[in-house]
C-alpha positions in Angstrom: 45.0 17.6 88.0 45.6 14.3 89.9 42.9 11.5 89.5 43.5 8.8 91.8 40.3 7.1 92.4 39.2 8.5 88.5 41.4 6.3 87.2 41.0 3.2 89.4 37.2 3.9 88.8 37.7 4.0 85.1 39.6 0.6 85.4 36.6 -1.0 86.7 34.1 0.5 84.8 36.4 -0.3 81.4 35.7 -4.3 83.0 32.0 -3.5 83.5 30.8 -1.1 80.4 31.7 -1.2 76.8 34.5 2.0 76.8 34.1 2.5 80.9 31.4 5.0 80.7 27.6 5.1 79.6 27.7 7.6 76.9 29.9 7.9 73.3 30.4 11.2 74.3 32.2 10.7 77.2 34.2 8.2 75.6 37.8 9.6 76.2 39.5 6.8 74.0 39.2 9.1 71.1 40.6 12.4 72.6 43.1 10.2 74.7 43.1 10.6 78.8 40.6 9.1 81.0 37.3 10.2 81.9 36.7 12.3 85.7 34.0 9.9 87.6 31.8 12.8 89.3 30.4 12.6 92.8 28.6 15.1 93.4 27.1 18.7 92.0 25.3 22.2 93.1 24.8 25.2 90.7 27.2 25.5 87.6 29.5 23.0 89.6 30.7 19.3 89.9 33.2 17.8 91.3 34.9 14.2 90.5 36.0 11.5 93.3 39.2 13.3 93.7 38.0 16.6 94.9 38.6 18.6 91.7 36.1 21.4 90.9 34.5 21.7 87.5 32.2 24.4 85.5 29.9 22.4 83.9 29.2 24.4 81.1 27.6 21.6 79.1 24.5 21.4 81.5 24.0 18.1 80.2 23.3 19.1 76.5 20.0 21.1 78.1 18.1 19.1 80.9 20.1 20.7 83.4 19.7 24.3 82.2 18.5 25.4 86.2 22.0 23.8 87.4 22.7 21.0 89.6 19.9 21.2 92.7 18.6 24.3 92.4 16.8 25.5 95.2 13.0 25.7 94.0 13.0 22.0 92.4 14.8 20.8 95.8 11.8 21.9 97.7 9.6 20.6 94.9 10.4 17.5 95.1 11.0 17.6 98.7 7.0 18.7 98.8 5.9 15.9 96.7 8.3 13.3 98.6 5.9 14.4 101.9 3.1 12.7 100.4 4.5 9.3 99.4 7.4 7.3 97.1 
């Protein structure tokens, strides 16, 4: 597993944020290696800046127990975005 623009992510996030990420749990410096920077998600999956394709079985410790963008809270919001910000 490559992570190109992970790593150069991580660099500038170590500059910006206390350990390079916003959460002790993702703090890699313990476990060694670098942390995955995610772009985007849908379902069980997410995938980092470089293209590689994760299970997230974690789910967020909970909040995200429907998965990433499921379908009836997509259109839920999209509902309530009709009627105003």
């Amino acid at each position: 597993m490559e992570h190109f623009q992970s790593e150069q992510d991580y660099r500038r996030a170590c500059r910006l944020i206390p350990g390079g990420v916003n959460s002790p749990v993702r703090a890699f410096a313990s476990v060694g290696g670098k942390p995955p920077f995610i772009d985007h998600a849908d379902g069980a999956h997410i995938w980092d800046v470089d293209g590689n394709d994760y299970l997230d079985l974690v789910c967020s410790w909970g909040p995200m127990i429907l998965g990433h963008r499921p379908p009836m809270v997509v259109a839920a919001i999209a509902a309530q975005l009709e009627k105003g910000t």
